[in-house]
C-alpha positions as CSV (number, residue, x, y, z in Angstrom):
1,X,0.0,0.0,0.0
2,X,1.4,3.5,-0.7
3,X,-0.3,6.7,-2.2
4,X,0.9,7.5,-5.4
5,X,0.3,11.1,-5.4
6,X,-1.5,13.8,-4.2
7,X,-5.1,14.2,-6.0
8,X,-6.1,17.5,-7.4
9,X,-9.7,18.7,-6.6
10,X,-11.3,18.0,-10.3
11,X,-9.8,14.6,-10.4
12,X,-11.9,11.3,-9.1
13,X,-9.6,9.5,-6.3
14,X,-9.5,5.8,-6.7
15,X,-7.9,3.2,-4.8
16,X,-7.2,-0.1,-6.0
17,X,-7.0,-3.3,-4.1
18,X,-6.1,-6.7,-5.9
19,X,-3.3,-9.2,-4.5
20,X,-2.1,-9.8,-8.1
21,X,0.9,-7.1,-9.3
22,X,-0.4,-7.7,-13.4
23,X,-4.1,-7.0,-12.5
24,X,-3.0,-3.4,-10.3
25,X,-0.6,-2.8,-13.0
26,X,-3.3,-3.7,-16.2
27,X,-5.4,-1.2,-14.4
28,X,-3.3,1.3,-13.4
29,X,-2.5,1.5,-16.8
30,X,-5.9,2.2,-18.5
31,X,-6.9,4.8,-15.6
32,X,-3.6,6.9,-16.2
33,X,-5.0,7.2,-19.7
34,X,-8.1,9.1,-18.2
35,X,-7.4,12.8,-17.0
36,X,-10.7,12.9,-14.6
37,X,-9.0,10.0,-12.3
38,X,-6.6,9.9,-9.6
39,X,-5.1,6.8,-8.3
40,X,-4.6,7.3,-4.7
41,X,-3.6,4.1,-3.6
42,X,-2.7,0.6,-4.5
43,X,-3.3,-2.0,-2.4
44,X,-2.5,-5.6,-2.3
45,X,-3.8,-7.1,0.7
46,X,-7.0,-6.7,3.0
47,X,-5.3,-3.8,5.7
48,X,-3.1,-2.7,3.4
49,X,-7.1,-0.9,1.7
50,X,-8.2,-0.5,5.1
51,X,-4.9,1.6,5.7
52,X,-5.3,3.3,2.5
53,X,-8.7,4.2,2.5
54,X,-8.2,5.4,5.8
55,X,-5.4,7.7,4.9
56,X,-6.8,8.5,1.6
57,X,-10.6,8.5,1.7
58,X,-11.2,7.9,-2.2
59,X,-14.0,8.3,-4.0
60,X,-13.9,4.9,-5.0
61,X,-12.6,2.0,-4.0
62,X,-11.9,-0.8,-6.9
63,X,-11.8,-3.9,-5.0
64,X,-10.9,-7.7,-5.1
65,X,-12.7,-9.3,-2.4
66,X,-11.4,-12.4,-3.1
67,X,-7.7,-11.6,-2.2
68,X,-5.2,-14.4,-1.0
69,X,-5.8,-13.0,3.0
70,X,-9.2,-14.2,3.2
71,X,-9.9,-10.9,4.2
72,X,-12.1,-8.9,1.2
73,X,-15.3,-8.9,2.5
74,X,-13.9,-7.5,6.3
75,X,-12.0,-4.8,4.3
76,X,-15.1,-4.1,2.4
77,X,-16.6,-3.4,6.2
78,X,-14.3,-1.4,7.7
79,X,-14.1,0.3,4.0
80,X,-17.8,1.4,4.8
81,X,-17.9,1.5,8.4
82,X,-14.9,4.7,8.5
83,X,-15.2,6.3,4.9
84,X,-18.7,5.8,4.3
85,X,-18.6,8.3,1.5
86,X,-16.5,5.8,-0.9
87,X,-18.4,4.1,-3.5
88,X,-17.5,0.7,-3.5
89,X,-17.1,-1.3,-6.9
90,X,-16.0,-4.9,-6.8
91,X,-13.9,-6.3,-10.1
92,X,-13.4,-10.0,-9.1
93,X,-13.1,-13.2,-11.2
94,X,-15.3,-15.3,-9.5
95,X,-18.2,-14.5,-7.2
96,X,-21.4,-17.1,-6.6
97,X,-24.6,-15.6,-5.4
98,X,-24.1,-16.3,-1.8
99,X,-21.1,-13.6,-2.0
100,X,-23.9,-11.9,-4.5
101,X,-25.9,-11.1,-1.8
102,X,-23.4,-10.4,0.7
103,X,-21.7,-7.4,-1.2
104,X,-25.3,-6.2,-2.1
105,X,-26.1,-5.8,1.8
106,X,-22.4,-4.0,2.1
107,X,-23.7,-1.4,-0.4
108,X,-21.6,-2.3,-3.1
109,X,-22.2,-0.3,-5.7
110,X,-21.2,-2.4,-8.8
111,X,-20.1,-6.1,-9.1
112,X,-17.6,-6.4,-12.1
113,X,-16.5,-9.1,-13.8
114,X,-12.6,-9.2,-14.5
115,X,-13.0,-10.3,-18.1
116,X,-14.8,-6.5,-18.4
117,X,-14.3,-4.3,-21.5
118,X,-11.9,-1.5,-20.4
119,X,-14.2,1.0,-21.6
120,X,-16.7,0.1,-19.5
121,X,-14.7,-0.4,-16.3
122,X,-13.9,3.1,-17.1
123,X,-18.1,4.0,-17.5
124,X,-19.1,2.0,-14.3
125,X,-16.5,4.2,-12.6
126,X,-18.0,7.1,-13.9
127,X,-21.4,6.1,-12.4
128,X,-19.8,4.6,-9.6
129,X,-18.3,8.7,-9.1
130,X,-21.6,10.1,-9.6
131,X,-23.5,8.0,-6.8
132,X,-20.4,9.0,-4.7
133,X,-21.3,12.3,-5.1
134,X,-25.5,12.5,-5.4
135,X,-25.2,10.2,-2.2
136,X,-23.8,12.4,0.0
């Protein structure tokens, strides 16, 4: 976890939490191609986004809860118990309906499959901003 640098008021601060280096990076990537986003954080385990969002308090939080800690949906708690303001998108590989439902009663804003389009990861965080915002 470390902030990568300091977000300017017009910009939409994200953090991202996967446990896989390729996926951050893959991401990282497409959003630093986007001038309206500011990645605030990278994270690669469960406390490390606590930590972050903590420190941070992003607008979003692009989230994994399926990490190798065990810990995503706890993070995903805490996430929404101190910085209730961040909307919360999930990008995972695998989720059943069980975890479905479980995410739904977190508030979850979006549940996004990994194989997504890059365009519209980019336009669900766009929408994902804008609940952030009419929300609060």
């Amino acid at each position: 976890m470390f902030p990568l640098y300091s977000l300017a008021m017009e910009r939409i601060p994200i953090l991202i939490a996967d446990d896989h280096l390729q996926v951050r990076n893959q991401i990282l990537t497409r959003l630093a191609r986007e001038t309206d986003f500011a990645i605030v954080g990278l994270a690669d385990n469960s406390a490390a986004t606590v930590a972050c969002a903590n420190a941070t308090h992003p607008q979003i939080l692009l989230i994994d809860p399926m990490m190798g800690d065990g810990m995503g949906l706890d993070a995903i708690r805490q996430v929404r118990a101190n910085v209730p303001r961040t909307a919360i998108v999930v990008l995972t590989a695998f989720t059943d309906t069980a975890q479905k439902i479980e995410l739904e009663k977190l508030g979850v804003r979006s549940i996004l499959n990994k194989g997504i389009e890059s365009y519209r990861l980019v336009e669900e965080l766009h929408l994902a901003a804008r609940y952030a915002t009419d929300k609060h």
